[in-house]
Structure formats: C-alpha cells, structure tokens
C-alpha positions in Angstrom: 61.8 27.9 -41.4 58.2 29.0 -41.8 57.1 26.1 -39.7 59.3 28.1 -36.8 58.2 31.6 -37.1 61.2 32.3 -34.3 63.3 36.0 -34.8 67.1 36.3 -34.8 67.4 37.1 -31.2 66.1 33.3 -30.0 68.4 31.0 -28.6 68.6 27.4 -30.2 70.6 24.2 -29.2 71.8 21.9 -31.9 72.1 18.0 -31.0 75.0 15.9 -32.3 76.6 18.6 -34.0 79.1 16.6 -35.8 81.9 18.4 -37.6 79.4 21.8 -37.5 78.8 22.3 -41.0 74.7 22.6 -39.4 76.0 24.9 -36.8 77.4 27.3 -39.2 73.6 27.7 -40.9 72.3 28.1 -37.5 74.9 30.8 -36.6 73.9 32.8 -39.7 69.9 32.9 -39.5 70.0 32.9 -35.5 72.0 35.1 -32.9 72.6 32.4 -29.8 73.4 29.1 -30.8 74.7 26.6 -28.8 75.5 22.7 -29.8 77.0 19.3 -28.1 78.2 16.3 -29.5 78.9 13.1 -27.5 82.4 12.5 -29.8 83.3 14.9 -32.8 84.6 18.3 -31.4 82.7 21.3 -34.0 85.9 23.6 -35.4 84.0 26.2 -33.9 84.2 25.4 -30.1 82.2 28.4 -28.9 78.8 27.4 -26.8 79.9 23.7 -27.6 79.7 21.0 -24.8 80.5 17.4 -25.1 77.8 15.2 -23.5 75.2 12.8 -24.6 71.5 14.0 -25.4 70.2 12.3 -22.7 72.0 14.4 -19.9 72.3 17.7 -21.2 74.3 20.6 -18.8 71.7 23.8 -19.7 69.3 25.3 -17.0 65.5 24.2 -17.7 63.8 26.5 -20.5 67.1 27.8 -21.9 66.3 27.6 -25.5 63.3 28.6 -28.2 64.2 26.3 -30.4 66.1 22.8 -30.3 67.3 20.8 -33.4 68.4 17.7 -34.8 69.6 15.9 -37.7 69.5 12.5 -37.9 70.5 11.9 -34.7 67.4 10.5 -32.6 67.9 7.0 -34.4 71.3 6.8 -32.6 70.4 7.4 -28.8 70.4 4.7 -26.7 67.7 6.9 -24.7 65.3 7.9 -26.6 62.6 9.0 -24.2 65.1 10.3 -21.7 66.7 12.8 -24.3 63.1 13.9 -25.7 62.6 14.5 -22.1 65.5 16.5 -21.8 64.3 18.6 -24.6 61.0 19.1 -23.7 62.8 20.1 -20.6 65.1 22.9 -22.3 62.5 24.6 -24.0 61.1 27.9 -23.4 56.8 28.0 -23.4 56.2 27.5 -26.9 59.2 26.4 -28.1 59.9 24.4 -30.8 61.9 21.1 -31.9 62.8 19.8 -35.2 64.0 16.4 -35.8 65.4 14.9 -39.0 64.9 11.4 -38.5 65.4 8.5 -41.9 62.4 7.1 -43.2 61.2 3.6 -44.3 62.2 4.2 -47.9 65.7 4.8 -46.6 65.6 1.7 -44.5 64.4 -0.3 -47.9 67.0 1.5 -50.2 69.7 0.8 -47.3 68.7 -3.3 -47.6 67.8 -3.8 -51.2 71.1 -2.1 -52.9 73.5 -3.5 -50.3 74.3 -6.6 -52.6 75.5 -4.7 -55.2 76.3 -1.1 -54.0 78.8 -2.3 -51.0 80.9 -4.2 -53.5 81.3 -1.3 -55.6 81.9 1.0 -52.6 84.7 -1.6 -51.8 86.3 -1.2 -55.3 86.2 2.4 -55.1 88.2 2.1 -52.0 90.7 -0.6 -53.4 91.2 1.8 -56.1 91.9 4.9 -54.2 94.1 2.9 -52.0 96.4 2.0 -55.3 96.2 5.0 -56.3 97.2 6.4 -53.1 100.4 3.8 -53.3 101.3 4.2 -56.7 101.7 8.6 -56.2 103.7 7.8 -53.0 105.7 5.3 -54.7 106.5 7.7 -57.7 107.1 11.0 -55.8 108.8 9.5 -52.5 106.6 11.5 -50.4 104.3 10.5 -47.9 100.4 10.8 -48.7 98.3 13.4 -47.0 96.3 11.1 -45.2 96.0 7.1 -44.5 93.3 5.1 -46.2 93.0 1.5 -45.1 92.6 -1.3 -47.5 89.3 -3.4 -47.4 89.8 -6.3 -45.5 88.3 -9.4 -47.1 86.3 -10.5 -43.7 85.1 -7.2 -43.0 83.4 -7.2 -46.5 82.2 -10.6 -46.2 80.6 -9.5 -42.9 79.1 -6.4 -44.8 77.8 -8.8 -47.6 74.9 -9.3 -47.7 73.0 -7.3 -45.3 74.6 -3.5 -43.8 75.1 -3.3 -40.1 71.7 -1.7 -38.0 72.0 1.7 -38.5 70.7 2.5 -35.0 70.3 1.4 -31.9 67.5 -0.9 -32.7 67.6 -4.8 -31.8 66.9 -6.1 -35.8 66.6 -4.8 -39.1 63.0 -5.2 -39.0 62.3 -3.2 -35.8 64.5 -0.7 -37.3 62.2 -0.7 -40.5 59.1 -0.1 -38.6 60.1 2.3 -36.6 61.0 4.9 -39.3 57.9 5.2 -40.1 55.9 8.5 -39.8 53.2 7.5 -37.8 55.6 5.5 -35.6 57.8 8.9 -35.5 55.1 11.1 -34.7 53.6 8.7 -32.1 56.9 8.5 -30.5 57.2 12.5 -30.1 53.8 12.6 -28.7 54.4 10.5 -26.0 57.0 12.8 -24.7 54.9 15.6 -24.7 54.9 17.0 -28.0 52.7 18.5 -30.1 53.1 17.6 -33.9 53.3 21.0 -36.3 54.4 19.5 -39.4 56.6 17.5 -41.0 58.5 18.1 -44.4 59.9 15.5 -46.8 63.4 16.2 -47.7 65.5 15.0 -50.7 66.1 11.0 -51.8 69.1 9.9 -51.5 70.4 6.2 -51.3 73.0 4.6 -48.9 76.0 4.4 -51.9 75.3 7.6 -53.6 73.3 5.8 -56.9 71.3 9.5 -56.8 74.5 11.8 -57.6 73.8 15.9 -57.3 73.3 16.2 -60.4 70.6 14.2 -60.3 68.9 16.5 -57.4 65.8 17.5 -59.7 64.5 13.9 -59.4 65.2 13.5 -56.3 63.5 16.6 -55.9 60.5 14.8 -57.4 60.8 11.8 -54.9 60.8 13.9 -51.9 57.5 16.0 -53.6 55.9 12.6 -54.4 56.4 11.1 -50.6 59.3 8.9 -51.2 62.2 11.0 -49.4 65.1 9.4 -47.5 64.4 11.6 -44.3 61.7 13.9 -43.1 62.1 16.7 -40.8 59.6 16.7 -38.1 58.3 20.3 -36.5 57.1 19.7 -32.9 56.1 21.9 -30.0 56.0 21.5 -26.5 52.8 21.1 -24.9 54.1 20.8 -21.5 56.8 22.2 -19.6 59.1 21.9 -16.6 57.0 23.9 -14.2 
C-alpha cells in the first residue's frame, strides 16, 4: 500500500468481489469498505450491492480509493466502467487494478496440451473416489462433482476457452500487455502511479506454494502472471 498513502478512515469500493476473501483484507486495513459483484453474493453482505461495473448505484466522488482484481478483463464495457470509476472518486483518489499479463496469456496457451488432460484425471479421480466412499459408507457425499464429459474435453483440447471478453486469442494476447494496459487507463482519464509485478503462477497449478520463492523470482525478474496497476484520477465529475 505505499503506492496509496490513504489513512484508515477513507472509504474504498471493491469491484467483483467474488466470494470476499479481498474484502475481508480491505475491512482490516480500512474503515468504510463497500463491494459489488454482478453474480457471487460476499458472506459478508454489509455495503454489498449486486450490479455490473459499468452502472454502479454510489453518488459521484463517494470513494478515495477503488479496487480490482482481475476483473477488468471480464467487462463487456470497459471504458464505460473506467468511467464510472473515474466518476466515484474523490479529488485525488486512487484506483488499482490487477489485470493478467502476456506471460499469463502464453503460459495459459502453451501448457494447455498437456496440463488440461491432467486437470481432467485429477477430476476423474476425485469423482471415483467420491463413488467408491459413498458406495462403502451408504451415505451421501458432501457435495456433487460432475464427471468430465468426453466432448467437453475434446472441445478444451487443444486450445482453453478466451479468458475474457475479447474476440480471439490473439487480441486477448496483445492486450495484456503493459503498455496496452496503461494506454487503456489513460484514455479514461487516468494518471499512471505505478505498477507492481505480482507472483507467477500458471493456469494448472505447475508452480505449487511451495514453490513461491521462485515464483518470487519470476515476478522480481518481470515475468509475473498479473501486475497490479496504481492510477489516479486526473479528472473529475465536476
């Protein structure tokens, strides 16, 4: 947080909050924190709205700081929801996205052959595993988990489904780069403060936690799986 020297008492908005593991941090370096999510409902429902990014209910410069986590590759609107933030925040606010890089995009493509398959297996086997305990005990499992379904993995094999909302894999590609990341902040009226490479990680989890202290390295030597950019808005609802 030293790129957003912001105290205790400033008021942040969290996008796509997901199941609100992120929301929890917020809650405990920040005193007014406030999330929505277009789907997933947070267990913690309090200053939680369900809506999409790109029509959000909060009064204009509501919020010091607004933040994200990979979420901008997933809006259909992309200018129209950095519009709405540059519209929520306060003079001198700040933004953070975390936003997948190229690297990603490359792991994503080029391990797909081989790690889908295995993911596949690992599912198969968990599945027999699942019918074997019921089978044996006479008790219901805790929860369902579907077999793979031969035509779903042929359709997964070779190449993974976009990630985004992009029209190919190659658009996708060049568009998480970080000059095509920064570029696209600016033109929504936002000045670039930093940006911070975060840890590498691949698509089928080949980079296990205990591996974190290369991908440590990775990230230190500029080939991280996301980066987290630090904006500021240069312009304001009047």
């Amino acid at each position: 947080m030293r790129y957003v020297p912001l105290g205790r008492d400033s008021t942040v908005l969290e996008l796509g909050c997901g199941d609100g593991f992120q929301l929890d941090l917020l809650r405990e370096r920040f005193g007014r924190v406030f999330a929505v999510d277009p789907e997933v409902i947070p267990d913690s429902t309090g200053g939680f709205a369900k809506c999409m990014a790109e029509a959000l209910p909060f009064p204009d410069r509501s919020f010091d700081f607004v933040i994200s986590s990979c979420v901008t590759e997933h809006l259909s609107d992309r200018r129209r929801a950095m519009e709405e933030v540059r519209r929520l925040l306060r003079p001198g606010g700040y933004a953070a996205h975390i936003v997948p890089t190229r690297m990603w995009k490359f792991a994503s493509l080029a391990l797909n052959p081989f790690g889908y398959p295995l993911e596949v297996v690992e599912k198969w086997v968990a599945c027999r595993r699942l019918r074997v305990d019921e089978a044996r005990t006479g008790r219901a499992p805790l929860y369902k988990l579907a077999s793979p379904r031969m035509c779903r993995v042929l359709r997964r094999w070779p190449l993974p489904p976009i990630h985004g909302t992009y029209p190919s894999h190659m658009a996708e590609y060049r568009s998480y780069g970080r000059q095509q990341w920064i570029r696209t902040f600016a033109l929504q009226g936002f000045k670039f403060v930093a940006d911070v490479p975060l840890l590498f990680y691949t698509p089928f989890g080949f980079c296990r936690f205990r591996l974190i202290p290369r991908r440590v390295w990775a990230a230190d030597h500029d080939f991280p799986s996301t980066r987290a950019f630090i904006l500021q808005a240069v312009s304001s609802v009047p």
